[in-house]
C-alpha positions, 0 to 999 in steps of 0.5 A, spaced: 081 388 682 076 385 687 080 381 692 078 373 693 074 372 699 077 371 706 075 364 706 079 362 699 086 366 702 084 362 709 085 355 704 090 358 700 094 359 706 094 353 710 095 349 703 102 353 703 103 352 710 102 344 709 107 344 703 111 348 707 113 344 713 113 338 707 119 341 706 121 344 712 120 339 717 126 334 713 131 340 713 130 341 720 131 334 722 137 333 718 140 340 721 139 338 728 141 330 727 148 333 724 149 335 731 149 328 734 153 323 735 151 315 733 148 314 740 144 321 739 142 319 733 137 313 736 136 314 743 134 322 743 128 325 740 128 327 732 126 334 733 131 338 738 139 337 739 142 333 744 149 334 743 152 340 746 158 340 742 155 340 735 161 342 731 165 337 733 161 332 730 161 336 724 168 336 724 169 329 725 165 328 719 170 331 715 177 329 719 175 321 716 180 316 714 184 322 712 179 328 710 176 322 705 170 327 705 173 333 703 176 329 696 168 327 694 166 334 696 171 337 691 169 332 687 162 334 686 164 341 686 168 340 680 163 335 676 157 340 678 161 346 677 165 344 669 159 340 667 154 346 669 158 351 666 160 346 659 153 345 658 150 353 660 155 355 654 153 349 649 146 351 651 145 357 649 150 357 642 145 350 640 138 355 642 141 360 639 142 357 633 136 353 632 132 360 634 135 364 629 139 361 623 134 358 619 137 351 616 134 344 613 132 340 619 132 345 623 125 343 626 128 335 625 134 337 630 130 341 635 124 335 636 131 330 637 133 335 643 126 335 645 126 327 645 132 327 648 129 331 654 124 325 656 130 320 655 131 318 663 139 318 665 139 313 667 137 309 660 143 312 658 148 310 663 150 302 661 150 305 654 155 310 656 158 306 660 160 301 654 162 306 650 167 310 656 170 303 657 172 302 650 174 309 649 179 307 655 175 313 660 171 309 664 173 310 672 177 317 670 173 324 671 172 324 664 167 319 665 162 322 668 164 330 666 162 329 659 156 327 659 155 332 665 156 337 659 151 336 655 143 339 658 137 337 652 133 341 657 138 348 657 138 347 649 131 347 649 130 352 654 135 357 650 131 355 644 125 358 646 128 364 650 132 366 644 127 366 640 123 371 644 128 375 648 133 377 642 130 381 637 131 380 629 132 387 628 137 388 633 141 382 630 142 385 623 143 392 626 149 389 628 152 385 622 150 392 619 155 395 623 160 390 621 160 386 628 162 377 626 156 372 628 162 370 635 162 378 637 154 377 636 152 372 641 158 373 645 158 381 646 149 381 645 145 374 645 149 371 651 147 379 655 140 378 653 139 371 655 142 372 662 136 369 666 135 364 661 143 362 662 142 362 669 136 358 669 140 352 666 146 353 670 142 352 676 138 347 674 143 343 670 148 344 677 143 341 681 142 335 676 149 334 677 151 335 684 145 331 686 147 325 680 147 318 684 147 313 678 152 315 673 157 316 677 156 309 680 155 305 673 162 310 671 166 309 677 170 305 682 176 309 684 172 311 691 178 318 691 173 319 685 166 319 688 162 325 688 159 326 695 152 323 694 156 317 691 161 317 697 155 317 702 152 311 700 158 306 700 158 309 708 151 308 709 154 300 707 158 300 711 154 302 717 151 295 719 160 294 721 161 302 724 155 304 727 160 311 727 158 312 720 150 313 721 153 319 725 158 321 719 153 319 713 148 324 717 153 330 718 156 329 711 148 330 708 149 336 712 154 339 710 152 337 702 146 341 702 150 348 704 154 349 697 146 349 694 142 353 699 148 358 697 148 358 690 141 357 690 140 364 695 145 368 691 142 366 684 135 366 685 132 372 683 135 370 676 131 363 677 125 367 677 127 371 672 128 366 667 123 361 668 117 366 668 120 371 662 121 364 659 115 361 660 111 367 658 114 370 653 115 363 649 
């Protein structure tokens, strides 16, 4: 295969290199803002550290009106974690059966799951909302779980996958030695949909974590904000307590490590899925 010419690989390179450092640049200035204090923040250059205890602010950040930080990061982490996980299951048992149990309505079922892909969120929160509160759930965890639980796009994503990546004939050699259809998704289809799966955990986990709006219509407890949400009433509250730039900042911080980490460990598995899936589809 003839290689591209050279100016073409120079064109290629400086467009990744833009988009690079459109991405980067951000990333980096709120790493060296996390270690400044409010004075830093506005009287020292953006791009270089200032502050020579960094920790220091960062522990502040988290020691704030008695480790209020801490409840929202266990917050996210248990409605981003609980939901991902719920919505990965039910994902791949709803893609599954829509691949390979042939039923009436089934082609009805899977364009109402494609049209619930193009519902925006933040359609649904008020309705949600009303719905919550006559159950007597609103301002509870299950407020915003439940509906963490259910991912369109992983049901649709499971769908294709499934059809592609478990064979028919594998399938019926197995109800042929006697294994039930449970033992069959759960000891052979969820192996073989493993990227897939991973895909929709992935996505759905940083869909939940980085979810402002639901968790703002649901609840009013600040012990049950998410980070996101608990970084915002900060920012409010800023104009009063100067202080809570410098927290708002460090705590924005500290929110993208639990993503930069999982998204380092399962990325190879994200590649996976979405390419496997795309192509085979």
């Amino acid at each position: 295969m003839t290689p591209p010419p050279l100016r073409h690989r120079i064109i290629t390179a400086s467009l990744l290199t833009v988009a690079a450092l459109y991405f980067l640049v951000p990333v980096y200035w709120l790493v060296v803002s996390a270690t400044k204090n409010s004075a830093g923040l506005f009287g020292t250059f953006g791009f270089w550290f200032a502050d020579p205890h960094p920790v220091d602010r960062l522990t502040e950040v988290l020691t704030y009106d008695h480790g209020i930080y801490l409840r929202w990061l266990a917050n996210s982490l248990l409605y981003a974690g609980t939901g991902a996980v719920c919505a990965t299951l039910l994902s791949a048992a709803a893609g599954y059966a829509l691949a390979k149990f042939p039923f009436p309505g089934r082609e009805t079922v899977f364009t109402m799951v494609l049209a619930g892909v193009l519902v925006p969120g933040t359609a649904l929160a008020l309705p949600l909302y009303f719905l919550f509160s006559a159950m007597g759930l609103a301002d509870t965890y299950g407020a915003v779980l439940i509906p963490s639980a259910v991912s369109p796009f992983g049901v649709y994503l499971c769908r294709i996958y499934a059809a592609a990546a478990v064979p028919d004939a594998l399938l019926e050699a197995a109800r042929i030695d006697g294994a039930g259809e449970a033992r069959i998704f759960g000891g052979l289809a969820l192996r073989l949909m493993t990227p897939a799966l991973v895909t929709v955990f992935l996505f759905q986990f940083v869909h939940i974590w980085n979810n402002y709006f639901l968790p703002l219509v649901m609840l009013s407890d600040s012990g049950l904000y998410p980070v996101q949400l608990g970084l915002t009433t900060w920012t409010g509250y800023a104009d009063r307590q100067p202080v809570l730039y410098q927290y708002t900042v460090g705590g924005a911080f500290l929110s993208v490590v639990p993503l930069t980490v999982l998204m380092t460990v399962l990325q190879r598995y994200w590649r996976t899925g979405l390419t496997e899936g795309g192509v085979k589809a």
